[in-house]
CHARMM-style PDB file with segment names, atoms N, HN, CA, C and O in Angstrom:
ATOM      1  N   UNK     1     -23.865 -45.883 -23.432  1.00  0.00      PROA
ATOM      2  CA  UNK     1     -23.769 -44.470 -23.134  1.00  0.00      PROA
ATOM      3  C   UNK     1     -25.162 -43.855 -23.208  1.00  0.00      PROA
ATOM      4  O   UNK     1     -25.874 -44.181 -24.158  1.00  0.00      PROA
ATOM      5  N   UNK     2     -25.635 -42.964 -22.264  1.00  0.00      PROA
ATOM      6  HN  UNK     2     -25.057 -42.699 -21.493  1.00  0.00      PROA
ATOM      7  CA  UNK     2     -27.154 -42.403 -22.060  1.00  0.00      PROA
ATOM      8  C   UNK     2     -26.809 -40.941 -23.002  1.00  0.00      PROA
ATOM      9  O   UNK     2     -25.842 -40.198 -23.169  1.00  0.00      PROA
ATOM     10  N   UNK     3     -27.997 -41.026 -23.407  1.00  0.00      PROA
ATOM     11  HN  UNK     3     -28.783 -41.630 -23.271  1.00  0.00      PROA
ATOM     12  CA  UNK     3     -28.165 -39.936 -24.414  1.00  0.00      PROA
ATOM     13  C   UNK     3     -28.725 -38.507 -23.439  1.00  0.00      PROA
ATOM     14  O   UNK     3     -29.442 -38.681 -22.453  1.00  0.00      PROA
ATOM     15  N   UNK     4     -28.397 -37.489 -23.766  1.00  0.00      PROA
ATOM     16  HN  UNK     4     -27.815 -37.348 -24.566  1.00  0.00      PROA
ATOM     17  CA  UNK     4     -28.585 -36.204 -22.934  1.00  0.00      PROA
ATOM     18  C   UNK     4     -29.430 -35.754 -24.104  1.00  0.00      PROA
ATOM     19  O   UNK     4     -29.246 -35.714 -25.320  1.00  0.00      PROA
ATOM     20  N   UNK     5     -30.474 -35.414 -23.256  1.00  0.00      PROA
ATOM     21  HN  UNK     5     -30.624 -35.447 -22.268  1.00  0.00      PROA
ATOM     22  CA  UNK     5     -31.781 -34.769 -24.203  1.00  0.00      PROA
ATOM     23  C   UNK     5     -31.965 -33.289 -23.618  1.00  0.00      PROA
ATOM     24  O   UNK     5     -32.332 -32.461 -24.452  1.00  0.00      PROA
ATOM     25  N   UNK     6     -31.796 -32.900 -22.506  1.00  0.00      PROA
ATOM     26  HN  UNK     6     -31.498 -33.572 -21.829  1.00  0.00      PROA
ATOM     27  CA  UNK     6     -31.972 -31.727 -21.874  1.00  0.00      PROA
ATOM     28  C   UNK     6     -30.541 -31.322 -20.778  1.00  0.00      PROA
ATOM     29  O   UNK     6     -29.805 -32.129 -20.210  1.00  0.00      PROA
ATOM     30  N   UNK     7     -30.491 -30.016 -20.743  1.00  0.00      PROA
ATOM     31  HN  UNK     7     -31.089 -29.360 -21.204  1.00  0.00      PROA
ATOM     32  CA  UNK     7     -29.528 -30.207 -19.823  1.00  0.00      PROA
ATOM     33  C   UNK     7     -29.871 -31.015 -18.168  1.00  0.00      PROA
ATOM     34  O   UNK     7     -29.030 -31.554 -17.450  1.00  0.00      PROA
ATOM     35  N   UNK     8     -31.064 -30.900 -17.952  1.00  0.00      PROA
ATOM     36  HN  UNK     8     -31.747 -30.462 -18.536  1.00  0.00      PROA
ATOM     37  CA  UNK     8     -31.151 -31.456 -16.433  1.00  0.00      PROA
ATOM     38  C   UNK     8     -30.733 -33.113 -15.980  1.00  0.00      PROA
ATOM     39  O   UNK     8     -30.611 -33.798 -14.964  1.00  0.00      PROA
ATOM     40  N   UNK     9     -30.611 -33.224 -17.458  1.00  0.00      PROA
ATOM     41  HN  UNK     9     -30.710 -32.667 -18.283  1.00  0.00      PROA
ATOM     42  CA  UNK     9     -30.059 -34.774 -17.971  1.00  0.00      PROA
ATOM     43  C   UNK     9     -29.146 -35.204 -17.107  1.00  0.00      PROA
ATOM     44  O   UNK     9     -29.181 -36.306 -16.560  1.00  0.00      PROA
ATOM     45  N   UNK    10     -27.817 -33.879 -16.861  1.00  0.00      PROA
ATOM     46  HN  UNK    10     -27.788 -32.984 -17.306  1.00  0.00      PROA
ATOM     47  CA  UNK    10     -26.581 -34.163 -16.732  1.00  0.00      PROA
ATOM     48  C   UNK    10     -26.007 -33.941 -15.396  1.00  0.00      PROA
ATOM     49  O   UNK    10     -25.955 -32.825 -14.877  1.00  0.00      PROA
ATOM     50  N   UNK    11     -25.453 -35.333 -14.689  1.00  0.00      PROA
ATOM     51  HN  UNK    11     -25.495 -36.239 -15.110  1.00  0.00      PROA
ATOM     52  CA  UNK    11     -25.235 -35.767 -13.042  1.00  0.00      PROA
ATOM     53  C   UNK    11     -24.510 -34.573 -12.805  1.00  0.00      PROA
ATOM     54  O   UNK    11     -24.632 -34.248 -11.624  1.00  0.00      PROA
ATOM     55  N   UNK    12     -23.816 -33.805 -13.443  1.00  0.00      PROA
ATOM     56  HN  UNK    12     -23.717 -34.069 -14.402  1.00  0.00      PROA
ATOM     57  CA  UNK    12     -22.730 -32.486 -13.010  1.00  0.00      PROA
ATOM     58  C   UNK    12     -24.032 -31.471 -12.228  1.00  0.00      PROA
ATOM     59  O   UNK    12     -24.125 -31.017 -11.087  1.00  0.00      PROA
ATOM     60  N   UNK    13     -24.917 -31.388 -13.419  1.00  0.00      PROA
ATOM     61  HN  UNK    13     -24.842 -31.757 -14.345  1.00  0.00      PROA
ATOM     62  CA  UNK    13     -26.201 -30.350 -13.473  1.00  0.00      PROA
ATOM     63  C   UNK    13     -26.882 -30.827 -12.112  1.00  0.00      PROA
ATOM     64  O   UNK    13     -27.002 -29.858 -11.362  1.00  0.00      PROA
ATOM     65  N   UNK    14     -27.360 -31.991 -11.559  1.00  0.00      PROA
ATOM     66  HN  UNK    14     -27.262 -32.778 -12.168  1.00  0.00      PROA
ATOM     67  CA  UNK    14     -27.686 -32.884 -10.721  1.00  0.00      PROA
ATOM     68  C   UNK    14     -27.377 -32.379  -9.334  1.00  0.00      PROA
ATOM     69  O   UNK    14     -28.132 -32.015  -8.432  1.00  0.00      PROA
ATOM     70  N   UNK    15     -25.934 -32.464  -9.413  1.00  0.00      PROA
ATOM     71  HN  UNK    15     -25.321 -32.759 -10.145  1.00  0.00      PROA
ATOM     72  CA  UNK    15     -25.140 -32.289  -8.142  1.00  0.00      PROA
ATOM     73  C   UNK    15     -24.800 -30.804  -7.754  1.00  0.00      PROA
ATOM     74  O   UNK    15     -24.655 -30.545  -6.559  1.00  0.00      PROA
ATOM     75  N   UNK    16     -24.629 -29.546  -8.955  1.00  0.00      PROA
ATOM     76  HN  UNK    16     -24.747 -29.756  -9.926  1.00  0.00      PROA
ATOM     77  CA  UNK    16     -24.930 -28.486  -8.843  1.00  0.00      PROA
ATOM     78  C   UNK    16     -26.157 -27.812  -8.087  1.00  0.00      PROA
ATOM     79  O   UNK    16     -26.051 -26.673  -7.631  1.00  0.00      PROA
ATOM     80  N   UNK    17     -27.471 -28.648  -7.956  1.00  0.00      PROA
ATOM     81  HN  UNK    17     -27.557 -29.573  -8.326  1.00  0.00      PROA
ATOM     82  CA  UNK    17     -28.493 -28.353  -8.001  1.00  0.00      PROA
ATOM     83  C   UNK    17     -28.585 -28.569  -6.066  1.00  0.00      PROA
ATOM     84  O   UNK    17     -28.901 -27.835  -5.130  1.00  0.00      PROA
ATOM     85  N   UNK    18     -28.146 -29.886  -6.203  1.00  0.00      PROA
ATOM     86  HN  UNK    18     -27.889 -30.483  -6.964  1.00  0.00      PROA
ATOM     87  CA  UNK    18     -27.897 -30.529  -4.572  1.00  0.00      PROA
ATOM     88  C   UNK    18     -27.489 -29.407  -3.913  1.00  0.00      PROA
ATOM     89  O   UNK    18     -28.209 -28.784  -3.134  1.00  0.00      PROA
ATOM     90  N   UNK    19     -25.968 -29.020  -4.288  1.00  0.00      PROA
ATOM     91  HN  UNK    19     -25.382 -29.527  -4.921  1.00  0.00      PROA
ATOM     92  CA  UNK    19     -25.090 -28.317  -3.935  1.00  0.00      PROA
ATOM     93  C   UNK    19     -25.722 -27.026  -3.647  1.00  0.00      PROA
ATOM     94  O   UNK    19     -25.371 -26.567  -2.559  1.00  0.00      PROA
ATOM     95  N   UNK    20     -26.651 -26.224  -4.385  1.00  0.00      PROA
ATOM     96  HN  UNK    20     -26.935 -26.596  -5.268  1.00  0.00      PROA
ATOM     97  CA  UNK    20     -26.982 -24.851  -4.065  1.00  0.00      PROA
ATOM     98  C   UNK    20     -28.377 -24.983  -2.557  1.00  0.00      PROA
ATOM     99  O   UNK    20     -28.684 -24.213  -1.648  1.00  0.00      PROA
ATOM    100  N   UNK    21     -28.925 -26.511  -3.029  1.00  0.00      PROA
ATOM    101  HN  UNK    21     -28.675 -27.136  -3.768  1.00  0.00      PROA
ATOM    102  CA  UNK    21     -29.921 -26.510  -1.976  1.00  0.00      PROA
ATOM    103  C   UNK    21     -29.294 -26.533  -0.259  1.00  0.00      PROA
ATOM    104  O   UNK    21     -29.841 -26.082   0.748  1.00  0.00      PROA
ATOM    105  N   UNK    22     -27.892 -27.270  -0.404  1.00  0.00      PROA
ATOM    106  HN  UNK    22     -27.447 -27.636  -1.222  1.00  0.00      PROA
ATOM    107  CA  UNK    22     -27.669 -27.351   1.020  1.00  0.00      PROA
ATOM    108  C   UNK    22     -26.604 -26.139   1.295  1.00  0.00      PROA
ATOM    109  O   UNK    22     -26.018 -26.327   2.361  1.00  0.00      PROA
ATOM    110  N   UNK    23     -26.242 -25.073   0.689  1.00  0.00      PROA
ATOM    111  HN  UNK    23     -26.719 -24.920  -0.176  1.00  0.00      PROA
ATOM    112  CA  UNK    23     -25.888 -23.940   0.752  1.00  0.00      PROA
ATOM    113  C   UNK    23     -26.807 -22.988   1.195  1.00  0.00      PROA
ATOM    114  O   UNK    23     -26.571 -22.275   2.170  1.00  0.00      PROA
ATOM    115  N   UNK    24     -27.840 -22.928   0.546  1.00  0.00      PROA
ATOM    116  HN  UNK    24     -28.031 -23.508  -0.246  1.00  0.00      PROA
ATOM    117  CA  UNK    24     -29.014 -21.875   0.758  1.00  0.00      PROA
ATOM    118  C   UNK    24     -30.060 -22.536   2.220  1.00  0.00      PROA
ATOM    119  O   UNK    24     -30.926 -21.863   2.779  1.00  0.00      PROA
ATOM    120  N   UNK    25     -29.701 -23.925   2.579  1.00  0.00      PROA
ATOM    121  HN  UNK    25     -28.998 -24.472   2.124  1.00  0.00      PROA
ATOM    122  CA  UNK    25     -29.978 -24.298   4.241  1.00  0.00      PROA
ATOM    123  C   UNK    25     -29.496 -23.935   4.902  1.00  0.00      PROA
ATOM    124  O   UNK    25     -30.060 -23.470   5.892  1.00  0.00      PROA
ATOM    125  N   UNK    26     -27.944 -23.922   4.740  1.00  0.00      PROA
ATOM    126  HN  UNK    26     -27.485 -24.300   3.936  1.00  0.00      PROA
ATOM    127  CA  UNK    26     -27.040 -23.458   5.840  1.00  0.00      PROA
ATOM    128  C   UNK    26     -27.215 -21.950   5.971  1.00  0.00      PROA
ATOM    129  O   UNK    26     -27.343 -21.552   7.128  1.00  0.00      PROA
ATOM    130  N   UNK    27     -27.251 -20.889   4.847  1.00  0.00      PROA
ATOM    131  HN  UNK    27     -27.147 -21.212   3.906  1.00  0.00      PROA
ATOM    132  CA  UNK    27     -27.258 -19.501   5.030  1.00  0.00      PROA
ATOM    133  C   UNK    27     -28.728 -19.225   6.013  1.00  0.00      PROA
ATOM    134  O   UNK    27     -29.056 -18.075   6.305  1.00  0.00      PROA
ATOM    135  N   UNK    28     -29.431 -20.277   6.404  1.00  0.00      PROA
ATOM    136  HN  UNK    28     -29.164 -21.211   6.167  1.00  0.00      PROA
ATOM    137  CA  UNK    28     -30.837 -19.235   6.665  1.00  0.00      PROA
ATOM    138  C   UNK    28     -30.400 -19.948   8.288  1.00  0.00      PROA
ATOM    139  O   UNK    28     -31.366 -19.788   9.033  1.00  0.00      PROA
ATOM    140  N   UNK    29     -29.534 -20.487   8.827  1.00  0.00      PROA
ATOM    141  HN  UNK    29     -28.749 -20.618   8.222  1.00  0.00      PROA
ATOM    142  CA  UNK    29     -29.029 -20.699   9.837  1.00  0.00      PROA
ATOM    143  C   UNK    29     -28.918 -19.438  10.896  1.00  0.00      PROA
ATOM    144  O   UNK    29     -29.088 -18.368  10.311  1.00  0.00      PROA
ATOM    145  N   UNK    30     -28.710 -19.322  12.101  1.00  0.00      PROA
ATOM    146  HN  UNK    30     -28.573 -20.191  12.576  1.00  0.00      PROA
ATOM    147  CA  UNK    30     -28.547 -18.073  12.686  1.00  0.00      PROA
ATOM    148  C   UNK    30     -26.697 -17.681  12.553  1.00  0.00      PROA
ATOM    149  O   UNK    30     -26.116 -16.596  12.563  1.00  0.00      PROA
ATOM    150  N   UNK    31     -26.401 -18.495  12.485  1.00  0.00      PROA
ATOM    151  HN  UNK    31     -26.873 -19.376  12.478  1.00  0.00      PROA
ATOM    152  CA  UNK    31     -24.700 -18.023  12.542  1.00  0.00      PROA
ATOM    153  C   UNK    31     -24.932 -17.255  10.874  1.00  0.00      PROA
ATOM    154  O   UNK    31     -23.920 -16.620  10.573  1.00  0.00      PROA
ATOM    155  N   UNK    32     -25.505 -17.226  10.305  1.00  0.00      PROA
ATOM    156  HN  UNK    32     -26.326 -17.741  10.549  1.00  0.00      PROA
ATOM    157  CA  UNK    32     -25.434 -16.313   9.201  1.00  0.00      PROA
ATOM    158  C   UNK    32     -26.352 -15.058   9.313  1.00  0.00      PROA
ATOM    159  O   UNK    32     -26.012 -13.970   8.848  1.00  0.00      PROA
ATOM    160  N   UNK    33     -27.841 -15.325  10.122  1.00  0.00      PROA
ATOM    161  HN  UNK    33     -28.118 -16.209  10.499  1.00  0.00      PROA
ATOM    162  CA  UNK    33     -28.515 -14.423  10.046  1.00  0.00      PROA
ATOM    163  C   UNK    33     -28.078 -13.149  10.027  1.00  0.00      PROA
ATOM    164  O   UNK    33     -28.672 -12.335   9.321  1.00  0.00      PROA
ATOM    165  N   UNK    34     -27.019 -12.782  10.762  1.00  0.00      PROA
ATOM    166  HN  UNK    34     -26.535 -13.444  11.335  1.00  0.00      PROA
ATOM    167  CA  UNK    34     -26.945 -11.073  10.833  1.00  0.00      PROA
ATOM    168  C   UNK    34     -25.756 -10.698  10.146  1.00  0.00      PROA
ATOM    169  O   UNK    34     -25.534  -9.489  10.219  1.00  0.00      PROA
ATOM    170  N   UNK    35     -24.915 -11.366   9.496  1.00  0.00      PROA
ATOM    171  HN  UNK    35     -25.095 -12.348   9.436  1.00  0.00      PROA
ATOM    172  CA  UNK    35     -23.848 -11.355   8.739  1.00  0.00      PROA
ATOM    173  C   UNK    35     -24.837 -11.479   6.751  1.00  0.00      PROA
ATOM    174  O   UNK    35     -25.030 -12.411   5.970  1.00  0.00      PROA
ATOM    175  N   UNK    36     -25.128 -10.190   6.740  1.00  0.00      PROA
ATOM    176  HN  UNK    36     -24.972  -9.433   7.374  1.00  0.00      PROA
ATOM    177  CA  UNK    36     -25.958 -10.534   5.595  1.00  0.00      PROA
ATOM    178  C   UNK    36     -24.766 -10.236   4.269  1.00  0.00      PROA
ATOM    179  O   UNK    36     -25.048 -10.486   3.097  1.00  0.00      PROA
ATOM    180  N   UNK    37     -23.533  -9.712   4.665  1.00  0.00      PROA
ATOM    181  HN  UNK    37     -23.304  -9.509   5.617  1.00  0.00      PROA
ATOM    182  CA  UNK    37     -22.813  -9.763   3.655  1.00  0.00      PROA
ATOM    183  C   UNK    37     -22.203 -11.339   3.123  1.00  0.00      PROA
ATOM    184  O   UNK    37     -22.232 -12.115   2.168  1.00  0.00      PROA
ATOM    185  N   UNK    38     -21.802 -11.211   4.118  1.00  0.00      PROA
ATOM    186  HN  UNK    38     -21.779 -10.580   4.894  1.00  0.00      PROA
ATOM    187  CA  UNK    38     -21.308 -13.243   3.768  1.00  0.00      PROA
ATOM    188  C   UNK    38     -22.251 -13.573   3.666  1.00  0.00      PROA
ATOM    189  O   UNK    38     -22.023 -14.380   2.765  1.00  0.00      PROA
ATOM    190  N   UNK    39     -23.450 -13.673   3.868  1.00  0.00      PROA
ATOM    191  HN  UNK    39     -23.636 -13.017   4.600  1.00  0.00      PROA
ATOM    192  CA  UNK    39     -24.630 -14.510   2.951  1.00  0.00      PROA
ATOM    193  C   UNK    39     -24.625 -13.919   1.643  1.00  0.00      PROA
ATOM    194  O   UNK    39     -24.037 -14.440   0.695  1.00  0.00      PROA
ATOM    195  N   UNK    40     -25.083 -13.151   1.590  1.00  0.00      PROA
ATOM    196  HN  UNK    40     -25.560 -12.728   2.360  1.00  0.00      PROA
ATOM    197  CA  UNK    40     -25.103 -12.528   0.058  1.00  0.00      PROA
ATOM    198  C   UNK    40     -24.139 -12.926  -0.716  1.00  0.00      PROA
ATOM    199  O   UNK    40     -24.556 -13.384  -1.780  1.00  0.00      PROA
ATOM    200  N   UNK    41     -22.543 -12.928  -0.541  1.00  0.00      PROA
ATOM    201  HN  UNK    41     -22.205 -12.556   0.324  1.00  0.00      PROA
ATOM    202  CA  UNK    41     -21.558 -13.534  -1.127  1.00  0.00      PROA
ATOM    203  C   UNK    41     -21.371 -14.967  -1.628  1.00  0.00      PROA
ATOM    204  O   UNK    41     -20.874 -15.448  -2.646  1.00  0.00      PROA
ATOM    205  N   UNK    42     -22.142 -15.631  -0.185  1.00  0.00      PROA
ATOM    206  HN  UNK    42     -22.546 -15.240   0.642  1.00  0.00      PROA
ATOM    207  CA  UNK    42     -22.288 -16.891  -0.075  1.00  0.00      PROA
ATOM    208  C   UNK    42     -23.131 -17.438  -1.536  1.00  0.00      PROA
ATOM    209  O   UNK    42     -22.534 -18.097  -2.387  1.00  0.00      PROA
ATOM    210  N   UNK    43     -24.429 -17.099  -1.658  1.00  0.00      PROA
ATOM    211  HN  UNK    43     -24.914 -16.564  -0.966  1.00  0.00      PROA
ATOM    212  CA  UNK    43     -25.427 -16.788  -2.320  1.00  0.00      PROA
ATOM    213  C   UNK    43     -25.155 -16.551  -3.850  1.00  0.00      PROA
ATOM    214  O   UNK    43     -25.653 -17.317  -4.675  1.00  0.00      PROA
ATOM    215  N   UNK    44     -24.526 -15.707  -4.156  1.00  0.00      PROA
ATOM    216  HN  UNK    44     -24.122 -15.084  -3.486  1.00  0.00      PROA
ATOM    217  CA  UNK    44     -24.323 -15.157  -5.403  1.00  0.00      PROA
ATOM    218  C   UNK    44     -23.245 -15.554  -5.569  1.00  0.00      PROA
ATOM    219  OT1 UNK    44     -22.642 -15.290  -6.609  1.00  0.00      PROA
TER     220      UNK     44
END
């Protein structure tokens, strides 16, 4: 069993991280550009 020293340790934390990067690709897309509410929602 691997010892967690920091949170960035942890594959959940990992995949969270993935997860916001290919979210915040897709929002700067044009099918979002002018819909800045659903981005913002998207986003936050």
């Amino acid at each position: 069993m691997a010892t967690i020293e920091k949170f960035e340790d942890l594959e959940v934390w990992k995949k969270a991280r993935e997860l916001c990067k290919q979210i915040f690709k897709y929002t700067q897309r044009n099918e979002f550009s002018k819909d800045f509410a659903l981005k913002n929602q998207i986003k936050d």
